[in-house]
PyMOL CGO cylinders between C-alpha atoms (Angstrom):
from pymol import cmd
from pymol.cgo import CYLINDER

trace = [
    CYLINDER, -13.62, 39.49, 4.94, -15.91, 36.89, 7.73, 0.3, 1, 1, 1, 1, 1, 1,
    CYLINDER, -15.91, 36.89, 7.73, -14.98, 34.02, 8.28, 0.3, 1, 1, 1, 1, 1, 1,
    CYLINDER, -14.98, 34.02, 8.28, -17.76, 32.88, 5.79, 0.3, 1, 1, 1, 1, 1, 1,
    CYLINDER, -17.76, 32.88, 5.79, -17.06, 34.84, 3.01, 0.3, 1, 1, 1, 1, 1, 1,
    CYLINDER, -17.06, 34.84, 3.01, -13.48, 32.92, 3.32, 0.3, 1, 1, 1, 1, 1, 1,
    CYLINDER, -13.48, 32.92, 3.32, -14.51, 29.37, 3.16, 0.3, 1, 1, 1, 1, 1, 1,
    CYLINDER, -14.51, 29.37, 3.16, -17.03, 30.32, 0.38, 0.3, 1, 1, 1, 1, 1, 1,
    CYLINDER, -17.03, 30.32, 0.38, -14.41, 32.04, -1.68, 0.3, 1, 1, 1, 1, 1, 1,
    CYLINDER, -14.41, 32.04, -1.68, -11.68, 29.43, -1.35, 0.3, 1, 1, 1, 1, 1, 1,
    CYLINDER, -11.68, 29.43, -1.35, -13.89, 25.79, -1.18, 0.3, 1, 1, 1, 1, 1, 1,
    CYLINDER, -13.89, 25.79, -1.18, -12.37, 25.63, -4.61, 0.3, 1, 1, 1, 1, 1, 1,
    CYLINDER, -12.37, 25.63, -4.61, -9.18, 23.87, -2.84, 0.3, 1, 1, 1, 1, 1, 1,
    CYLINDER, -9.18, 23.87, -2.84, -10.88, 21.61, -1.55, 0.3, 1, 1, 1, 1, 1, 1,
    CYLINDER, -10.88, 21.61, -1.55, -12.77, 20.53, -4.50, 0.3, 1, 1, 1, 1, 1, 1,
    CYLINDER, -12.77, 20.53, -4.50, -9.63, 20.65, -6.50, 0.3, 1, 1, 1, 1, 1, 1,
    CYLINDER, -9.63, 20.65, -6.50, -7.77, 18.22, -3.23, 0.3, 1, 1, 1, 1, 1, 1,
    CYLINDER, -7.77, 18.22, -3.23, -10.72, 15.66, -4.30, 0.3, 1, 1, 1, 1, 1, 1,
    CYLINDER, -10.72, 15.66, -4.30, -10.32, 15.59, -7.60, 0.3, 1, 1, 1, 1, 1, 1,
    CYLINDER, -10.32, 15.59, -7.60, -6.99, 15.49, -7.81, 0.3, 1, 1, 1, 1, 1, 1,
    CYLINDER, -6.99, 15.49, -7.81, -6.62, 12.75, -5.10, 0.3, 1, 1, 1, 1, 1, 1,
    CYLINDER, -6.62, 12.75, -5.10, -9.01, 10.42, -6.76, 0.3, 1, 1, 1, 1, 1, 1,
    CYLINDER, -9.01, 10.42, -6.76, -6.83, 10.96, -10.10, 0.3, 1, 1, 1, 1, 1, 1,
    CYLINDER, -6.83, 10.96, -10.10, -3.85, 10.04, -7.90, 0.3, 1, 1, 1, 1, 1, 1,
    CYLINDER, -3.85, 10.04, -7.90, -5.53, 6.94, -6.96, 0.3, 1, 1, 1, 1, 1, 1,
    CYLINDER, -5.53, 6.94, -6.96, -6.40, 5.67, -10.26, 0.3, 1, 1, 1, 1, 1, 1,
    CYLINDER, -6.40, 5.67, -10.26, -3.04, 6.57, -11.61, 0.3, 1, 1, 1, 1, 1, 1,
    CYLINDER, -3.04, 6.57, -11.61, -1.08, 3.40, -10.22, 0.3, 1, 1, 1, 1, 1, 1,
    CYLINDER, -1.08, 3.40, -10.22, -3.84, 1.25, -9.08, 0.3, 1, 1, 1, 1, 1, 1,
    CYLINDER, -3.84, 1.25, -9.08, -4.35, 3.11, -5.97, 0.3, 1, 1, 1, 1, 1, 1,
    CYLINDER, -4.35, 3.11, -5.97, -0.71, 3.80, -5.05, 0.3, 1, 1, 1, 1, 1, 1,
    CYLINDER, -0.71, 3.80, -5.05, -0.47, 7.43, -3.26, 0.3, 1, 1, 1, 1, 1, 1,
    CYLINDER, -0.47, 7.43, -3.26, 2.92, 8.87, -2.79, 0.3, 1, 1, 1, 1, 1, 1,
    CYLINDER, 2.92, 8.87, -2.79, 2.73, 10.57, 1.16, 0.3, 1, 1, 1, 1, 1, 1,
    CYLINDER, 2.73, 10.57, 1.16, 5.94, 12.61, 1.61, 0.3, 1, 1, 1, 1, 1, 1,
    CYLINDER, 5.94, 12.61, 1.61, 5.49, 13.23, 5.17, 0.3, 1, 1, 1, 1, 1, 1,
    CYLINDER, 5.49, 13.23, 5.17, 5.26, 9.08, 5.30, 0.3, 1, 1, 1, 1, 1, 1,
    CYLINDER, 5.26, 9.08, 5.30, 8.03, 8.32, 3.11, 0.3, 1, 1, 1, 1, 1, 1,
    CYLINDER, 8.03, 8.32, 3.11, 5.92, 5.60, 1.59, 0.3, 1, 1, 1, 1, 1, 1,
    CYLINDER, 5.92, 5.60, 1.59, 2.78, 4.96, -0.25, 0.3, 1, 1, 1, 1, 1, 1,
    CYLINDER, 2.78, 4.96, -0.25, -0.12, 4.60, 0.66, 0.3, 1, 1, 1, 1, 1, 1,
    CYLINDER, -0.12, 4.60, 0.66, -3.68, 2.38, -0.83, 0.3, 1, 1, 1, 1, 1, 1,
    CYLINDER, -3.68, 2.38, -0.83, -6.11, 5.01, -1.86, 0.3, 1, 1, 1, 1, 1, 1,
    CYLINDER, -6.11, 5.01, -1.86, -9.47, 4.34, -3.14, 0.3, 1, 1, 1, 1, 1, 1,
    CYLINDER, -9.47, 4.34, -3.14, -12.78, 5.79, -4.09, 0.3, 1, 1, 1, 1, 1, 1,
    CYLINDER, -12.78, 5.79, -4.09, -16.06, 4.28, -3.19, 0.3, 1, 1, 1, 1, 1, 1,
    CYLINDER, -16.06, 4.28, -3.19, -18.81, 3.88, -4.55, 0.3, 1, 1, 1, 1, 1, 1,
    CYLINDER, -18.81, 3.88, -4.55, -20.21, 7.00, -3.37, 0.3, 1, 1, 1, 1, 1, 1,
    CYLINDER, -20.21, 7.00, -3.37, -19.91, 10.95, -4.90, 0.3, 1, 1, 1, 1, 1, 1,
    CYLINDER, -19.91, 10.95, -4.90, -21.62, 14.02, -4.76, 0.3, 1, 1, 1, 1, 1, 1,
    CYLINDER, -21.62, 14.02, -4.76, -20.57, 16.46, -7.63, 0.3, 1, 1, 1, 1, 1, 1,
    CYLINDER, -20.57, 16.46, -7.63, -21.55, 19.91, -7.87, 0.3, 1, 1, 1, 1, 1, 1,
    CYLINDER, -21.55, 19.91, -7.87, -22.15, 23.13, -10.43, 0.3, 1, 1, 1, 1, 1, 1,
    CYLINDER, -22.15, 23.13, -10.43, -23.00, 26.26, -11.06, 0.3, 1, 1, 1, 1, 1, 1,
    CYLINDER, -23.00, 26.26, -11.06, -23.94, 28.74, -7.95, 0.3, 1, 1, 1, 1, 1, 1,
    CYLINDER, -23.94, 28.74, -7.95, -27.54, 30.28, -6.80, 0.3, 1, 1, 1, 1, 1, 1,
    CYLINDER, -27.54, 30.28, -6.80, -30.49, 29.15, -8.28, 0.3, 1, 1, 1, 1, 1, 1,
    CYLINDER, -30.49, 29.15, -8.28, -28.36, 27.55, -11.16, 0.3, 1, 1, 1, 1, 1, 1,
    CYLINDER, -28.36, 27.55, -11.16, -26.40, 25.07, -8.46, 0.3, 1, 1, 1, 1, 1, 1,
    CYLINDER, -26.40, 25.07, -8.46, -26.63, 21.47, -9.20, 0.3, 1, 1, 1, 1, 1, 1,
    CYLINDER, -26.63, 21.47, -9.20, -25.84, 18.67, -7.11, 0.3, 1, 1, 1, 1, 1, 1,
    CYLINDER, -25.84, 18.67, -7.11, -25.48, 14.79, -8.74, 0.3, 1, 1, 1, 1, 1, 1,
    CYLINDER, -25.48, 14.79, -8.74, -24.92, 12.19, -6.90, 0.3, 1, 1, 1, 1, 1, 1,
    CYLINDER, -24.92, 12.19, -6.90, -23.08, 8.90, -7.45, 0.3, 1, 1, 1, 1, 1, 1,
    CYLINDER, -23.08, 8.90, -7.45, -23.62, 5.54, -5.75, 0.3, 1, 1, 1, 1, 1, 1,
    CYLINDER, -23.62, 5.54, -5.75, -24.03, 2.33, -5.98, 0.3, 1, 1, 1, 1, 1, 1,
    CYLINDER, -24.03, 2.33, -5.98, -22.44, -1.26, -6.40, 0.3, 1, 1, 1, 1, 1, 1,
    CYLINDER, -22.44, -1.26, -6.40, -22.50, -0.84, -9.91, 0.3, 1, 1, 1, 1, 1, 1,
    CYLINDER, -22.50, -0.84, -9.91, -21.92, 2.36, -10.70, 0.3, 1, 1, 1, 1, 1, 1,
    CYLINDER, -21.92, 2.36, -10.70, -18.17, 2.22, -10.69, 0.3, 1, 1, 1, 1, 1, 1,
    CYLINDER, -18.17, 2.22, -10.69, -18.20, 5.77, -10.67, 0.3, 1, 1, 1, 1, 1, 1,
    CYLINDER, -18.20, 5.77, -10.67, -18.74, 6.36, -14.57, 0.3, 1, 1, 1, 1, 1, 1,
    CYLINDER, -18.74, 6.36, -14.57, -21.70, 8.94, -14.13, 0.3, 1, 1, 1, 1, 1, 1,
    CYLINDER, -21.70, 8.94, -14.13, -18.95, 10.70, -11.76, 0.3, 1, 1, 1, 1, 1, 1,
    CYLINDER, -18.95, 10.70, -11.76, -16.68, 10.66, -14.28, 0.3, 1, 1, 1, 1, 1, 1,
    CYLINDER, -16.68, 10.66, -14.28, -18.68, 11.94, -17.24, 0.3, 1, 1, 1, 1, 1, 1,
    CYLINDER, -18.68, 11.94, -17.24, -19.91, 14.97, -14.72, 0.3, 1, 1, 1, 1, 1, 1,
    CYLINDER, -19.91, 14.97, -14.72, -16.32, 15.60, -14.38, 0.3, 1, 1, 1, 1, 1, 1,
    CYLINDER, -16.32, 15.60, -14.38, -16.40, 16.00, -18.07, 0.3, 1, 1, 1, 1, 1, 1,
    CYLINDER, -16.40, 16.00, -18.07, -19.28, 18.30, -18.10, 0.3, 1, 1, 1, 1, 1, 1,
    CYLINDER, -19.28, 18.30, -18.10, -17.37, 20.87, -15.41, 0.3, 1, 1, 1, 1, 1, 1,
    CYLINDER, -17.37, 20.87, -15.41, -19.04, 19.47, -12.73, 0.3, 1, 1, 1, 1, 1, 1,
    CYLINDER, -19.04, 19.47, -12.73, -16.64, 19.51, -9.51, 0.3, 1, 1, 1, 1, 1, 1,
    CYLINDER, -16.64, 19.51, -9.51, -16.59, 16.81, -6.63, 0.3, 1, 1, 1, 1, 1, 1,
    CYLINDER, -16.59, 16.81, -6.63, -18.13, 18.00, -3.29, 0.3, 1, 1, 1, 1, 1, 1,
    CYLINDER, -18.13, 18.00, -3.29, -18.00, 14.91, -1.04, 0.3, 1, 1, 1, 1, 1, 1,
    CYLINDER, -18.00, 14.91, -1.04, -16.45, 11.23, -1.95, 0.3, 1, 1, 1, 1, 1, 1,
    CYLINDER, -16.45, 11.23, -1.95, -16.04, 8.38, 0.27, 0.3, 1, 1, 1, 1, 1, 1,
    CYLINDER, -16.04, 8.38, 0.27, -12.75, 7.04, 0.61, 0.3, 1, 1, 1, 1, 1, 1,
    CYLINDER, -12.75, 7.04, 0.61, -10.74, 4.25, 1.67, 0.3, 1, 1, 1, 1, 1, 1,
    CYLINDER, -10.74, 4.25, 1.67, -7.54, 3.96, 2.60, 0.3, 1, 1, 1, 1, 1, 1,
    CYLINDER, -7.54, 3.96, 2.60, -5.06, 1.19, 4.16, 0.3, 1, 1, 1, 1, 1, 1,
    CYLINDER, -5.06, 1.19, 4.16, -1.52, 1.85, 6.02, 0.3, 1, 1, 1, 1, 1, 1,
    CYLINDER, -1.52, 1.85, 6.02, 0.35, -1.19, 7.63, 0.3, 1, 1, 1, 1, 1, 1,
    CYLINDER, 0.35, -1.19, 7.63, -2.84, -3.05, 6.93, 0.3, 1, 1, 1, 1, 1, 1,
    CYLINDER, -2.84, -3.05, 6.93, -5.12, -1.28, 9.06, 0.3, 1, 1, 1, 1, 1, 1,
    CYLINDER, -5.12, -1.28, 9.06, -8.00, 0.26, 6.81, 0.3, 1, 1, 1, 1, 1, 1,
    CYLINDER, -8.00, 0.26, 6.81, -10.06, 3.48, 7.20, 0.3, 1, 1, 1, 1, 1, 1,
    CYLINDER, -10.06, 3.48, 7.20, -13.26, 4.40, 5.41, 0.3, 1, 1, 1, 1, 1, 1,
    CYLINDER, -13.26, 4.40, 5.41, -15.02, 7.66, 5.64, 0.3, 1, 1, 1, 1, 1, 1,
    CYLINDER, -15.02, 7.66, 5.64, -16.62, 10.37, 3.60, 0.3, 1, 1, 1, 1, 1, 1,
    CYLINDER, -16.62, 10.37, 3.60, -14.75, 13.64, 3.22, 0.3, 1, 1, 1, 1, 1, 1,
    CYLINDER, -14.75, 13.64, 3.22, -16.62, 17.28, 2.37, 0.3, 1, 1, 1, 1, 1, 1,
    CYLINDER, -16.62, 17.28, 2.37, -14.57, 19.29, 0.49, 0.3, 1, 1, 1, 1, 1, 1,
    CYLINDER, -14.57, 19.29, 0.49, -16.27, 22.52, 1.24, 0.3, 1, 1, 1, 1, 1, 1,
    CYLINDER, -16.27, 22.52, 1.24, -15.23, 22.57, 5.50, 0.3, 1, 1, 1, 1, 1, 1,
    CYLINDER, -15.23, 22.57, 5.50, -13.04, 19.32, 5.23, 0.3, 1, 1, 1, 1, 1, 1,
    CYLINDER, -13.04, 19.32, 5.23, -15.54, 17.52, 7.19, 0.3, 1, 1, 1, 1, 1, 1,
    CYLINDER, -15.54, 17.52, 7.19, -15.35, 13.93, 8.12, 0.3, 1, 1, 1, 1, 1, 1,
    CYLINDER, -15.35, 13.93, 8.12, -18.35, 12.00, 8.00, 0.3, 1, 1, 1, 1, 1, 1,
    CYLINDER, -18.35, 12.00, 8.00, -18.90, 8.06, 8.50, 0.3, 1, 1, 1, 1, 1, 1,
    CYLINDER, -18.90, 8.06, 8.50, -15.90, 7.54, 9.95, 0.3, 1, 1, 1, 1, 1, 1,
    CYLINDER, -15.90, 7.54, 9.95, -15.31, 3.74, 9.77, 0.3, 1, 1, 1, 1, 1, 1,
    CYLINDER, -15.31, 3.74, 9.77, -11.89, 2.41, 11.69, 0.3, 1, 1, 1, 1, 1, 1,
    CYLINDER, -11.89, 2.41, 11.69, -9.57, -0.76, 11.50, 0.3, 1, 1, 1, 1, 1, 1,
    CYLINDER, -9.57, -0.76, 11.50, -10.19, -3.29, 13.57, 0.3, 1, 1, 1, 1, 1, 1,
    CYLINDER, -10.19, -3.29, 13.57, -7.64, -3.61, 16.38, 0.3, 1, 1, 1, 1, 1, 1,
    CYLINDER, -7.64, -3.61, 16.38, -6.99, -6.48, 18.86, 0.3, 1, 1, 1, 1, 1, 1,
    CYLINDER, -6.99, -6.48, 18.86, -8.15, -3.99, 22.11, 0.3, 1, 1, 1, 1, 1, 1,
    CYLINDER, -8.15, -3.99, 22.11, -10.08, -6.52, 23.43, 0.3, 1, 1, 1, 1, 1, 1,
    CYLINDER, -10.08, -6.52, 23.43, -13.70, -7.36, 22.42, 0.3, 1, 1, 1, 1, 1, 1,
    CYLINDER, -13.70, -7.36, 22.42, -15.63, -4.88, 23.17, 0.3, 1, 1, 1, 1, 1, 1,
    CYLINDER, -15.63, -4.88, 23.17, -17.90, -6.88, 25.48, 0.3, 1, 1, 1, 1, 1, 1,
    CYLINDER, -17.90, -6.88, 25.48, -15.90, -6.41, 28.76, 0.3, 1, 1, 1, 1, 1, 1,
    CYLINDER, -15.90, -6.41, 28.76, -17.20, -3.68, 31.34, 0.3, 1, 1, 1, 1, 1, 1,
    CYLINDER, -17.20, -3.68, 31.34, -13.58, -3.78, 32.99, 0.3, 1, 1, 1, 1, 1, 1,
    CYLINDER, -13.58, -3.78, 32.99, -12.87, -0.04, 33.47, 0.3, 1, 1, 1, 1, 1, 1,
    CYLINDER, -12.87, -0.04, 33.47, -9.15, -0.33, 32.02, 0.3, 1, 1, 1, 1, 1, 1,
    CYLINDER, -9.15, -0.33, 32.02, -10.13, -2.16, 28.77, 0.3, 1, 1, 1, 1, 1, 1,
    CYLINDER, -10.13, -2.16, 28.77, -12.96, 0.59, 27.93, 0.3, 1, 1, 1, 1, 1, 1,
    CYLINDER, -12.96, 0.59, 27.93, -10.04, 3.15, 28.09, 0.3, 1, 1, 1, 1, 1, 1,
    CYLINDER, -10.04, 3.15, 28.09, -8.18, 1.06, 26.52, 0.3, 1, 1, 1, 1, 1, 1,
    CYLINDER, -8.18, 1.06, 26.52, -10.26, 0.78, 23.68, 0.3, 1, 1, 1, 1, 1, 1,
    CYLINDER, -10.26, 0.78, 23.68, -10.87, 4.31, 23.43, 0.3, 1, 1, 1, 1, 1, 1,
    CYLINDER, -10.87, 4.31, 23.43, -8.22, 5.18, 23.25, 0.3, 1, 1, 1, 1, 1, 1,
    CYLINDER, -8.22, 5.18, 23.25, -6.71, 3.30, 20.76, 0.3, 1, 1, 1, 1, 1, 1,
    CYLINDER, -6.71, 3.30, 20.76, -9.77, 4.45, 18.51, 0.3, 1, 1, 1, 1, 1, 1,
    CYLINDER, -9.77, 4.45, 18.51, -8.72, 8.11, 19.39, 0.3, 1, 1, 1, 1, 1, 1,
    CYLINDER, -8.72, 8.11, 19.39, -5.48, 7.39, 18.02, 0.3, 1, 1, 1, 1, 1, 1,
    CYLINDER, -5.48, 7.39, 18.02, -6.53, 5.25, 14.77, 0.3, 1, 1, 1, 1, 1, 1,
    CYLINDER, -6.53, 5.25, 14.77, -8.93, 9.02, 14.26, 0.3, 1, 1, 1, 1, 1, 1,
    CYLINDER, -8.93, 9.02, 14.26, -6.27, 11.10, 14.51, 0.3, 1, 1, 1, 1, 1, 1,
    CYLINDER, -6.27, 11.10, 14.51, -4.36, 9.17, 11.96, 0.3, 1, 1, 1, 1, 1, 1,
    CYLINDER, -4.36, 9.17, 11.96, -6.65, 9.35, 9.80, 0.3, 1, 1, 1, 1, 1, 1,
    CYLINDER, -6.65, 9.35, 9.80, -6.66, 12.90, 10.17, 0.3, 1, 1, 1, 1, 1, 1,
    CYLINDER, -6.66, 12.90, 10.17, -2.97, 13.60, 9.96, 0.3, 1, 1, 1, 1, 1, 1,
    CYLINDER, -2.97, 13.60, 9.96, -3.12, 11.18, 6.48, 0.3, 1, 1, 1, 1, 1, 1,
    CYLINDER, -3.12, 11.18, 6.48, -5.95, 13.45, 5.13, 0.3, 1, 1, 1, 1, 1, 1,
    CYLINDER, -5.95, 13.45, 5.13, -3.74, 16.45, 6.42, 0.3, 1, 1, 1, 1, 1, 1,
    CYLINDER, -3.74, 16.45, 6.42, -0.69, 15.42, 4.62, 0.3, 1, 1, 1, 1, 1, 1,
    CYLINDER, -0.69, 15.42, 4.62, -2.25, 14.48, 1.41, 0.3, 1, 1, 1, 1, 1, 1,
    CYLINDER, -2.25, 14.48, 1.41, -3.42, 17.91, 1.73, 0.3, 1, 1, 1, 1, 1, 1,
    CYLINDER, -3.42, 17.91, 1.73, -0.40, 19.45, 2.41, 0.3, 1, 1, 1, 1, 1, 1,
    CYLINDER, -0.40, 19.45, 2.41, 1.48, 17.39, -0.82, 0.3, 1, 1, 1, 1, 1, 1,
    CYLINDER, 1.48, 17.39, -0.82, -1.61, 18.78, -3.07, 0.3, 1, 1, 1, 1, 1, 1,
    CYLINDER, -1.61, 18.78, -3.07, -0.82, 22.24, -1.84, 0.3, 1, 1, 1, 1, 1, 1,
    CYLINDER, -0.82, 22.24, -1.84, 2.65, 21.98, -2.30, 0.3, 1, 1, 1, 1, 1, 1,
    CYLINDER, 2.65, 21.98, -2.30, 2.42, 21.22, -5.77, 0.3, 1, 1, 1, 1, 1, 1,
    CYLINDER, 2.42, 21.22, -5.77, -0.67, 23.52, -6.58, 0.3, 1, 1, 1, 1, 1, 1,
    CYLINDER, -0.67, 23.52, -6.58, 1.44, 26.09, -5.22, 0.3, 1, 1, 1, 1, 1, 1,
    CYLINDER, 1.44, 26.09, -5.22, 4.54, 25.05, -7.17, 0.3, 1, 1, 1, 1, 1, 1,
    CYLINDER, 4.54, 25.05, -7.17, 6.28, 24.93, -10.32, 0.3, 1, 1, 1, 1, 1, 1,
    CYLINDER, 6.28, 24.93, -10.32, 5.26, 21.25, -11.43, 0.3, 1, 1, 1, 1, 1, 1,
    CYLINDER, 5.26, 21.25, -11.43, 1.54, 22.22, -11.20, 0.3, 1, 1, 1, 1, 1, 1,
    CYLINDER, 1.54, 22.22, -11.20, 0.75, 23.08, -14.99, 0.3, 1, 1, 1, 1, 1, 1,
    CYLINDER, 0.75, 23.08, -14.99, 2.03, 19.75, -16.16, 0.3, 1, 1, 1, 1, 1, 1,
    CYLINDER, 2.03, 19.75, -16.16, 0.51, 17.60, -13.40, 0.3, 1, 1, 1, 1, 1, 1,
    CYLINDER, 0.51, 17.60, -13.40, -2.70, 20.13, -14.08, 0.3, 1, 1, 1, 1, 1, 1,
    CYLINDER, -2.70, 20.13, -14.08, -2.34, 18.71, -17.95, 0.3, 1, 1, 1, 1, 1, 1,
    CYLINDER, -2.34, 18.71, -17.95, -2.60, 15.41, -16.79, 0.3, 1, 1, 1, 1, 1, 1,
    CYLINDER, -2.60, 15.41, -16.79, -5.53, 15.50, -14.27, 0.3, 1, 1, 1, 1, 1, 1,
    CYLINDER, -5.53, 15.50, -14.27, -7.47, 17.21, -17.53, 0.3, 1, 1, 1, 1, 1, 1,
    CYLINDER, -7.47, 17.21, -17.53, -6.42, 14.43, -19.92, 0.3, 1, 1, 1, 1, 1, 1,
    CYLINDER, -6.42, 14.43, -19.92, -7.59, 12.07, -17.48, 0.3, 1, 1, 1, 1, 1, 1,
    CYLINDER, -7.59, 12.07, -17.48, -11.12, 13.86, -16.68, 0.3, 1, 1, 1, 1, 1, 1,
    CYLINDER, -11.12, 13.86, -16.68, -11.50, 13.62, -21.07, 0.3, 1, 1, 1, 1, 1, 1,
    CYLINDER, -11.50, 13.62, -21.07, -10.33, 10.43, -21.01, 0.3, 1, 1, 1, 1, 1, 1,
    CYLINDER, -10.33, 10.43, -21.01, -13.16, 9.41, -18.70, 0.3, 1, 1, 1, 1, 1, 1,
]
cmd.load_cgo(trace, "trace")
């Protein structure tokens, strides 16, 4: 099997990752639990989500955005089988705040939007304080990578474990409940 046939066959995970994150998030009012951390975490979905359905010439895309859309018309595709293919998401740790839309197909990053940090201005040509700042926003990306990676890695430990039919239950009472 290529390397194609692969990600084609399994992009269900990451689809399911999605789903299951934003359910996570609107459990407790944001509140992820990140093992790896020891702590929670604020989780929350933007305004922004592409769903998806059906393959070949019956594939579907809808997508969700907008101020007001508080996601409903995401929701109520969720109902209809329709399974989330990109979302934008925020998160905060130690109040620092990320933002950035996440593919579920490849795991792709997109819009990557990091916290502020106190590296200076961003005005000054002084050869230390442009490596300074870049590298501090090297670092703030590859948290936000490893936080991605070990929500990913909780998901998968429960998908792959015992628990998963009854937190499966809930994530479909949830979707109805929509």
């Amino acid at each position: 099997m290529d390397l194609v046939d692969l990600i084609e066959e399994k992009h269900f995970l990451g689809q399911e990752f999605l789903l299951w994150l934003w359910y996570k998030s609107e459990e407790r009012g944001g509140a992820v639990m990140v093992p790896e951390l020891g702590r929670e975490i604020l989780v929350v979905f933007e305004k922004h989500m592409l769903l998806e359905y059906g393959e070949g010439e019956a594939h579907e895309k809808l997508v969700c955005r907008g101020l007001m859309t508080e996601l409903k018309e995401a929701r109520a595709g969720l109902a209809l089988g329709k399974k989330p293919e990109q979302a934008r998401i925020r998160f905060e740790i130690d109040n620092h705040e990320w933002s950035l839309t996440l593919k579920a197909r490849l795991f792709e990053f997109q819009n990557v939007r990091l916290p502020k940090t106190e590296t200076g201005s961003g005005e000054s040509d002084d050869p230390m304080e442009v490596e300074g700042r870049l590298l501090d926003q090297i670092g703030l990306y590859e948290t936000a990578q490893r936080t991605i990676d070990q929500l990913f890695r909780a998901f998968l430990e429960l998908r792959c474990g015992e628990q998963w039919p009854e937190e499966l239950e809930r994530v479909q009472a949830w979707v109805r409940k929509g």
